[in-house]
C-alpha positions in Angstrom: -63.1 -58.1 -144.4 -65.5 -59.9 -141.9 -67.4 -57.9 -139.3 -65.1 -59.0 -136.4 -62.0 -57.8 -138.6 -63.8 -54.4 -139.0 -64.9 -53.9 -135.2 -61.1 -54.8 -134.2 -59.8 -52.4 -136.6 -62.3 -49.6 -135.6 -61.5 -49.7 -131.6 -58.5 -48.2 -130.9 -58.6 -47.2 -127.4 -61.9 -47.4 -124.6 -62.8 -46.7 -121.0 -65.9 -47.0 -119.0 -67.4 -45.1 -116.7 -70.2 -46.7 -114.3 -72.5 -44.8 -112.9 -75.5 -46.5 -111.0 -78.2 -47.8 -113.5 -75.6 -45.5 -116.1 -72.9 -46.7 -118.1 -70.9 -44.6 -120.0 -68.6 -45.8 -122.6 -66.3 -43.3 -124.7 -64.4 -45.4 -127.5 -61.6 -44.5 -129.7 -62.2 -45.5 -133.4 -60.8 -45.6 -137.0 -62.3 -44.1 -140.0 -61.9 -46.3 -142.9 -59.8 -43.4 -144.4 -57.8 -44.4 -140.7 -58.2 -41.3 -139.0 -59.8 -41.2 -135.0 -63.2 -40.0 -133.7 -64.6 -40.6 -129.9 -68.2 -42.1 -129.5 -69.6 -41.2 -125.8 -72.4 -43.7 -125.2 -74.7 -43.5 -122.6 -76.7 -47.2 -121.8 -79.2 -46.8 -119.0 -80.7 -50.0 -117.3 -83.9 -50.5 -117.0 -86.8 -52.8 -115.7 -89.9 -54.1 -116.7 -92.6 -55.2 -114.5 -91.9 -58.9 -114.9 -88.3 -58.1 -113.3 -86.7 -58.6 -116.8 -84.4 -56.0 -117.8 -83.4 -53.9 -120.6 -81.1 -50.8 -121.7 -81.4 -47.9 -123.6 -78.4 -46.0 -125.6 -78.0 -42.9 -126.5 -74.5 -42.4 -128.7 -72.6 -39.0 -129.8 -70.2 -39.1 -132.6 -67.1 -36.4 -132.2 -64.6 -35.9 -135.0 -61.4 -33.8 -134.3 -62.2 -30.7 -135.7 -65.2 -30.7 -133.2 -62.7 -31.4 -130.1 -61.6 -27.8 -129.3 -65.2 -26.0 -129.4 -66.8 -29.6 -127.6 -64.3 -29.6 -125.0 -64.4 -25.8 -124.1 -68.3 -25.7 -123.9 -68.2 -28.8 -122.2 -65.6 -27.5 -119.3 -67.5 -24.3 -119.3 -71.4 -26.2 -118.4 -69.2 -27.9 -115.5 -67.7 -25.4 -114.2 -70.8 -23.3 -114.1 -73.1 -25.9 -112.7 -70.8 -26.9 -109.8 -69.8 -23.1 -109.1 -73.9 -22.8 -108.4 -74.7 -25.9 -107.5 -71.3 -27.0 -105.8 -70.4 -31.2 -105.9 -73.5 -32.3 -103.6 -75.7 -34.4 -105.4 -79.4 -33.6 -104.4 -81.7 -35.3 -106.6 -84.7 -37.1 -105.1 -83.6 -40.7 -105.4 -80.5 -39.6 -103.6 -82.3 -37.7 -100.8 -84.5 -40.4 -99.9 -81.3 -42.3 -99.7 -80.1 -39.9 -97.2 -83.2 -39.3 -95.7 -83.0 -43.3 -94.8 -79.5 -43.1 -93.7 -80.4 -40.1 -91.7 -83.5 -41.1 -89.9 -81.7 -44.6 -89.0 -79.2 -42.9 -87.5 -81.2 -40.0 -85.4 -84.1 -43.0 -84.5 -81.2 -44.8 -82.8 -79.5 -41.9 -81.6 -83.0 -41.0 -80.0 -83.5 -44.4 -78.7 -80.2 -44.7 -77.1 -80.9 -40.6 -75.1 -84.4 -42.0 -74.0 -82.6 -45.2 -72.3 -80.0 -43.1 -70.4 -82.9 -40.3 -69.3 -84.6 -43.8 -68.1 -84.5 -44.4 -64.5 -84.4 -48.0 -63.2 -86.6 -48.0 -60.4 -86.9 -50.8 -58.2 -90.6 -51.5 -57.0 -89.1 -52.2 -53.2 -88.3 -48.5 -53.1 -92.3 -47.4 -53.0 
């Protein structure tokens, strides 16, 4: 069978999920016995100096008898993380994002106070 004949037979069912310079992809496939596994990638983009890119992957295999355990461990890590943590995202890259937004917005804010306090005053008044 040629290689394109294999890879159709092998992906049954994909999605993708993009986040920022991540992609995840989680793909259904066929054992040649035919039975189903998932394979979560993760491809990161990133950039060399000359502005060329390039990613990196990082791939997990899960068979079926792993679902159950995978998939309770897995809800557990969540839940714990956004019970302490809650669904805010503060890493750095994010709050310098914020910090931009937020700065914009309270120079302006601080720029439009300081016009109103302004008093026009006319020189024939002196």
């Amino acid at each position: 069978m040629s290689e394109k004949g294999m890879m159709e037979k092998e992906e049954i069912f994909s999605k993708v999920l993009r986040a920022g310079r991540r992609t995840y992809f989680f793909d259904v496939r066929a054992t040649r016995a035919n039975d189903y596994y998932l394979t979560i990638t993760e491809s990161k983009k990133f950039t060399n100096d000359d502005g060329s890119f390039f990613y990196k992957k990082h791939k997990i295999y899960l068979y079926k008898e792993d679902f159950i355990g995978f998939n309770e461990i897995l809800q557990e890590m969540t839940d714990f993380i956004l019970e302490e943590k809650g669904e805010e995202v503060i890493s750095e890259r994010h709050r310098k994002d914020f910090k931009k937004e937020y700065e914009t917005s309270e120079t302006s804010s601080v720029k439009e106070a300081s016009a109103e306090k302004f008093t026009d005053v006319s020189f024939d008044d002196i």
